[in-house]
C-alpha positions in Angstrom: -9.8 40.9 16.8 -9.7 40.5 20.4 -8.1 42.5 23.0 -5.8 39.7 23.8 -4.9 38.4 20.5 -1.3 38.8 19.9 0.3 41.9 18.1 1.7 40.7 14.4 3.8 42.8 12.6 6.8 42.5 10.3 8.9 41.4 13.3 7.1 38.1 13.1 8.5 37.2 9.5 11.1 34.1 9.3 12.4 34.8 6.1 14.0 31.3 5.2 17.0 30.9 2.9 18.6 28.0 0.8 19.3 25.0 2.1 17.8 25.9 5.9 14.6 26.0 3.8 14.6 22.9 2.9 15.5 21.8 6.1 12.4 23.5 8.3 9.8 22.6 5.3 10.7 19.7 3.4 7.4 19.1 2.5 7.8 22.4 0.2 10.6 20.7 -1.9 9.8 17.1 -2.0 6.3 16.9 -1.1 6.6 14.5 1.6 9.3 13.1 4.9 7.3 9.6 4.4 8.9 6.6 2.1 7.1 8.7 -0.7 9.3 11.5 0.0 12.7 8.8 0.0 11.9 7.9 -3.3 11.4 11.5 -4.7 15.1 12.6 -3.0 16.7 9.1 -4.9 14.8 10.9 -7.5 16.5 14.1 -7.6 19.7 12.7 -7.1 19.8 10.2 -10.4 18.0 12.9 -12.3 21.3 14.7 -13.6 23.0 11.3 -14.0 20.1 10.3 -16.2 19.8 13.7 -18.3 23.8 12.9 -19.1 22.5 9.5 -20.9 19.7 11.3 -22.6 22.0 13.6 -23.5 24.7 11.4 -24.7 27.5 11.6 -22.4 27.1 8.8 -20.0 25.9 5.0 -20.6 24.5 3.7 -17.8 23.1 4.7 -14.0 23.2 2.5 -11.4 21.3 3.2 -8.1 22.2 0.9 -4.7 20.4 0.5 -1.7 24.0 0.1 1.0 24.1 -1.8 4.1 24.6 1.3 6.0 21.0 2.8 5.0 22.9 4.9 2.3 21.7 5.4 -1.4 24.6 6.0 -4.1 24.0 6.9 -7.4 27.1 6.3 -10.0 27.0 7.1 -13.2 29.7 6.6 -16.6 29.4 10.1 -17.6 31.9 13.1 -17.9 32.5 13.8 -14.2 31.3 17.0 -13.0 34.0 20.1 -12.5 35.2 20.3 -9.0 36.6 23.8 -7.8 35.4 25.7 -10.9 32.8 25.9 -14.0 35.6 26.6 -16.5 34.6 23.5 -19.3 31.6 24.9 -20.3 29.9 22.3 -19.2 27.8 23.4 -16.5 27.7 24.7 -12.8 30.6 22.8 -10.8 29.3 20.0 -8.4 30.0 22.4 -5.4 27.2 24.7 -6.8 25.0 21.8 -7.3 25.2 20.7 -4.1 24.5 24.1 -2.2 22.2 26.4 -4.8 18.8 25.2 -4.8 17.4 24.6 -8.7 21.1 25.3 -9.5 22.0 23.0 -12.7 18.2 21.3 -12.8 17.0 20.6 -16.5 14.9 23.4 -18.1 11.3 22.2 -18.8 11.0 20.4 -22.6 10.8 17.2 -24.2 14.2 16.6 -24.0 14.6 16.2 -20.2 13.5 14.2 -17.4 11.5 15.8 -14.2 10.9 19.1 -16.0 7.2 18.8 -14.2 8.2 18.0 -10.5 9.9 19.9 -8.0 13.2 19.9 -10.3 14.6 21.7 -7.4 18.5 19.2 -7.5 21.0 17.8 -6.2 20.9 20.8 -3.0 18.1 19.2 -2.1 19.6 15.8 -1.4 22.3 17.2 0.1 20.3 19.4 3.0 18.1 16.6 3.8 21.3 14.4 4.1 23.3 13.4 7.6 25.9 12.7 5.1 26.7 13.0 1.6 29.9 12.1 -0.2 30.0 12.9 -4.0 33.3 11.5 -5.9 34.1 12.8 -9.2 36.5 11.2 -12.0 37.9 13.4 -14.5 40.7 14.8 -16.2 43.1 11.5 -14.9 42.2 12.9 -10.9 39.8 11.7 -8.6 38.1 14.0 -6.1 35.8 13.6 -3.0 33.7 16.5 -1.7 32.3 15.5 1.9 28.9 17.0 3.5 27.0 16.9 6.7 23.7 18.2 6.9 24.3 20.8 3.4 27.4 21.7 5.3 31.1 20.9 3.7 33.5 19.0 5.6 36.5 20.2 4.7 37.4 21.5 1.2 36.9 19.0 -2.0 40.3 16.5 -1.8 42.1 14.9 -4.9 42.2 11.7 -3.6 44.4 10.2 -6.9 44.1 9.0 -10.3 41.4 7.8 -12.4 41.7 6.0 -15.7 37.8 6.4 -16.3 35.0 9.3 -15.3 31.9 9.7 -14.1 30.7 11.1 -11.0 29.0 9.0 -7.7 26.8 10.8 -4.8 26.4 8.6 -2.2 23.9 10.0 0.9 21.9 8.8 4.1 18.7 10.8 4.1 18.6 12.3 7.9 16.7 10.6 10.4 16.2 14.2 11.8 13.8 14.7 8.5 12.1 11.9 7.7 9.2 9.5 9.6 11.3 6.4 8.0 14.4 5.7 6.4 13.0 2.8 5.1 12.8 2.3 1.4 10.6 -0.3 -0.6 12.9 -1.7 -3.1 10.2 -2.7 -5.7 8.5 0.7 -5.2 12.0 2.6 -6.4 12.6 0.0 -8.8 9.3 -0.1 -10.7 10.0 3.9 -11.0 13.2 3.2 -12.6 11.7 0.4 -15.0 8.8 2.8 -16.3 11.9 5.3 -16.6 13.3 3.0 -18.6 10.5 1.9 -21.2 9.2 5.5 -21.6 13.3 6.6 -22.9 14.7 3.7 -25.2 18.1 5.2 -24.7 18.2 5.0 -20.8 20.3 2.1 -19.5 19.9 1.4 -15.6 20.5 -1.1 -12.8 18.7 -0.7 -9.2 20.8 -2.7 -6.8 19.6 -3.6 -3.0 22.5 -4.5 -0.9 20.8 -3.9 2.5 21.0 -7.3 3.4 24.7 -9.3 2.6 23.0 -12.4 2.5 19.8 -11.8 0.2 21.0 -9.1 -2.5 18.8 -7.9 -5.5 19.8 -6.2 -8.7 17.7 -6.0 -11.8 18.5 -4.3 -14.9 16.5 -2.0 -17.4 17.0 -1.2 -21.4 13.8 -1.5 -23.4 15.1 -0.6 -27.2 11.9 -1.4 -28.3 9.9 1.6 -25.7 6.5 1.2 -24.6 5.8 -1.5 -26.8 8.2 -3.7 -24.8 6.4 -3.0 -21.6 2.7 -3.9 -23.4 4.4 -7.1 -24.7 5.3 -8.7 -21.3 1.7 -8.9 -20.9 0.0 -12.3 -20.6 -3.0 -13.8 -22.6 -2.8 -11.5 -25.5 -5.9 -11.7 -27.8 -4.0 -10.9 -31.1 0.0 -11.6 -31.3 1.2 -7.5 -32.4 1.7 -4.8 -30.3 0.0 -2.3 -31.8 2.0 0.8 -31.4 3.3 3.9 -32.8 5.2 7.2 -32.0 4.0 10.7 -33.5 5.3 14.7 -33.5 2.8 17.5 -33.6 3.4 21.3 -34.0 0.5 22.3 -32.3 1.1 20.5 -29.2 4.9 21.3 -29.2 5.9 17.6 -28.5 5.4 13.8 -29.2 3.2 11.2 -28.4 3.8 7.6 -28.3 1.5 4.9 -28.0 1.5 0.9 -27.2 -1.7 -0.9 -27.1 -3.0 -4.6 -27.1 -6.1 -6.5 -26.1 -5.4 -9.3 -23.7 -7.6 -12.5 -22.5 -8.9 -10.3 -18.9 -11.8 -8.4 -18.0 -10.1 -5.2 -16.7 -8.3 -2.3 -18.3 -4.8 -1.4 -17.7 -3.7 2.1 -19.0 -1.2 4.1 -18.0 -0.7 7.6 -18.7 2.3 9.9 -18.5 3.4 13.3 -19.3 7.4 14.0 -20.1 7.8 10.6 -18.0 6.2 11.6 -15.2 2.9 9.1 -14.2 -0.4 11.2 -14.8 -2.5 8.7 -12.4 -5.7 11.5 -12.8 -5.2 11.2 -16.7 -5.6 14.5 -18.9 -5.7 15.6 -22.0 -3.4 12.9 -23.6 -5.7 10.1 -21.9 -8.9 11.2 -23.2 -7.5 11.6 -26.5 -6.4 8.1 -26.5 -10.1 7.2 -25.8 -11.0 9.5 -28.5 -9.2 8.2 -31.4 -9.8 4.6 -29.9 -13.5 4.9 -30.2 -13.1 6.7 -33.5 -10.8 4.1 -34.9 -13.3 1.2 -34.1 -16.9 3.0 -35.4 -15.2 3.4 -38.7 -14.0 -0.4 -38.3 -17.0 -1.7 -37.8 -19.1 0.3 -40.5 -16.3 -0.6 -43.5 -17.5 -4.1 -42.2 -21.2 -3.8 -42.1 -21.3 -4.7 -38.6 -22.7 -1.0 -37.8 -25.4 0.7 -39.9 -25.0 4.5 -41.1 -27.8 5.3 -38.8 -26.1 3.0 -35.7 -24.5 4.8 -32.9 -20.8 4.7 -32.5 -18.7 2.8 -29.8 -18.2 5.1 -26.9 -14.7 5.0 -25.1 -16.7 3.9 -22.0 -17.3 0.4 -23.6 -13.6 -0.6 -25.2 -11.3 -1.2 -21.9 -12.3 -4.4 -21.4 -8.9 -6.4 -21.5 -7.2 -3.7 -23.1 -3.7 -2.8 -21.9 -1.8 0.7 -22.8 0.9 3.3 -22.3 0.4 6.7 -23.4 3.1 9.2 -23.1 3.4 12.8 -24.0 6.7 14.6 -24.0 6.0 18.4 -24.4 8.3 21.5 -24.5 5.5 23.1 -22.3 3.6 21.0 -20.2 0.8 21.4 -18.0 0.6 19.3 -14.9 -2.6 20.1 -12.5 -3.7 18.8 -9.1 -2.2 18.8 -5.9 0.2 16.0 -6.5 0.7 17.2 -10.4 -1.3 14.3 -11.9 -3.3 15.7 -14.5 -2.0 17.4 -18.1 -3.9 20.3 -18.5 -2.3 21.1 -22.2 -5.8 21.3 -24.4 -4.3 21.3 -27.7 -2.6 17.8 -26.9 -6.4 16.0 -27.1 -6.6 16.6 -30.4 -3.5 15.3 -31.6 -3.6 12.5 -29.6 -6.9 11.5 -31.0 -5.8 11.8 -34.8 -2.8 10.3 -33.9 -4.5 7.1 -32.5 -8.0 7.0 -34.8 -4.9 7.2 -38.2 -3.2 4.6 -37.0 -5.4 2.3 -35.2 -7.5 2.5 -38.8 -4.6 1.4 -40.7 -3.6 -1.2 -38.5 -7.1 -2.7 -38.7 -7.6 -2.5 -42.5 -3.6 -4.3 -42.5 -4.5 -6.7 -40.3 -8.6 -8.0 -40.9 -8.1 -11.4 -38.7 -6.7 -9.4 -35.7 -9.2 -7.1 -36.4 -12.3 -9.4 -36.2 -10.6 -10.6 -33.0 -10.9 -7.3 -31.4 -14.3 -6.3 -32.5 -15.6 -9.6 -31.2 -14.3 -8.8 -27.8 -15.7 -5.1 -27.4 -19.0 -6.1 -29.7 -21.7 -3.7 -30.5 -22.2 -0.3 -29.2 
């Protein structure tokens, strides 16, 4: 060290706290200030709203872009306590909004987000110019104003309500972020995979930026993944093949949709407890696995490969083929720097006895459909 390098001792620590955190290192908390980072705070902000209809006590989310540059995010659920945790059903809203991680879902199956930051509603709130969160409960309505993390004034009962649910309505800060614009088709395609991966979520993304040219679409896929697959065009064979399995030693689910189509390319996505694994894992080679294994065993019930033959390799079958593989774990593993690879090694093989069982006995049930597909991957 050189004479003139400067002295560092413990009087040049910045110990930062709460929601000022947030504030001097967003980065830290939602990974980026760009439109990536938007998305990720609209994100965290429908994430409790979405648990309650996982959950069962709410029935619908809806998410609008306003004509001011604000985001609100309304919900049908039981309204959250205002002034005091005394229901026993969770922290009250003014906790939520100021304690960092404070009412966030623990990571399982059951939840949504349990693999990102997860770190709430604070969040939102700190990287806000404004927030406004109305709650409906009990026959009162309430409105807690923020600027900045910082209340304005104390929460105010602002009347009666006949219904409940709870609304947070924010502008992210133009202090923060490099733009406060948001793409709606980027936030609404989240919200549609959201949608297909949990058969019970019901939600509308609405765009009211511009009075004259507004957008809302709508998402409920009963039938899962399988829905998704099926809006596919120029489908080889007419089912979606698809299936949904629990396994012990992998401490979750996995649930698979899968068709051929008429194309040369292969489209599969990948997720882990709803969250997009775009550097695959575990789950995805599995998938390949049982795939491969699935359409050797095909082909030699058939004759079309010889005992001494080599098998197909998953390199050769994603020609045309389209499919959604998702995990949900009580544990899972997410890798990488952006979290985008499941780690969990047990999960491989489940996934690939899940997919070689039932891709077999969907073969054998269907032999026309069956030619079909060997014709289009043909011999190893």
């Amino acid at each position: 060290m050189s004479e003139e390098s400067p002295a560092y001792d413990a009087s040049a620590i910045v110990v930062l706290e709460g929601l000022e955190a947030v504030r001097q290192r967003p980065g830290m908390f939602i990974g980026s200030v760009g439109e990536r980072g938007l998305r990720y705070l609209v994100l965290e902000a429908a994430e409790r709203a979405l648990n309650e209809v996982l959950g069962g006590t709410a029935g619908h989310v809806g998410i609008t872009l306003t004509p001011d540059g604000g985001i609100r995010v309304a919900d049908d659920g039981t309204g959250l306590a205002v002034g005091y945790a005394g229901h026993g059903d969770g922290p009250s809203l003014e906790s939520r909004l100021t304690q960092l991680w404070c009412g966030t879902p623990s990571t399982d199956r059951r939840s949504l987000f349990g693999g990102s930051f997860g770190v709430g509603l604070a969040a939102v709130n700190a990287l806000s110019s404004r927030l406004t969160a109305e709650v409906r409960r009990d026959g009162a309505c309430w409105v807690l104003e923020y600027e900045r993390g910082v209340p304005v004034g104390v929460p105010t009962r602002t009347g009666p309500a006949d219904d409940s649910g709870t609304v947070i309505t924010f502008r992210p800060d133009a202090e923060i972020f490099e733009t406060l614009e948001l793409s709606f088709d980027a936030l609404a395609e989240r919200f549609r995979e959201l949608a297909f991966l949990n058969r019970e979520l019901d939600i509308t993304v609405t765009d009211d930026r511009d009075p004259a040219a507004p957008r809302s679409l709508h998402f409920r896929f009963p039938g899962g993944p399988g829905d998704r697959v099926a809006r596919h065009s120029a489908p080889l064979h007419p089912d979606v093949i698809g299936f949904e399995h629990e396994y012990a030693e992998m401490a979750g689910t996995v649930e698979v949709a899968l068709r051929w189509c008429d194309r040369r390319d292969e489209r599969i996505a990948s997720y882990a407890n709803s969250l997009p694994t775009t550097d695959g894992g575990t789950h995805e080679l599995g998938f390949r696995d049982g795939l491969a294994a699935a359409l050797t065993a095909c082909a030699r019930e058939r004759r079309l490969l010889g005992p001494s033959d080599p098998g197909f390799t998953p390199a050769r079958l994603g020609a045309g083929l389209t499919a959604i593989v998702s995990v949900k774990l009580d544990r899972p593993e997410l890798e990488g720097p952006i979290r985008g690879r499941l780690g969990n090694a047990p999960v491989r093989a489940c996934v690939t006895e899940a997919v070689q069982e039932h891709l077999t006995a969907w073969l054998r049930a269907n032999p026309a459909q069956a030619t079909t597909i060997l014709g289009r991957v043909g011999r190893p």
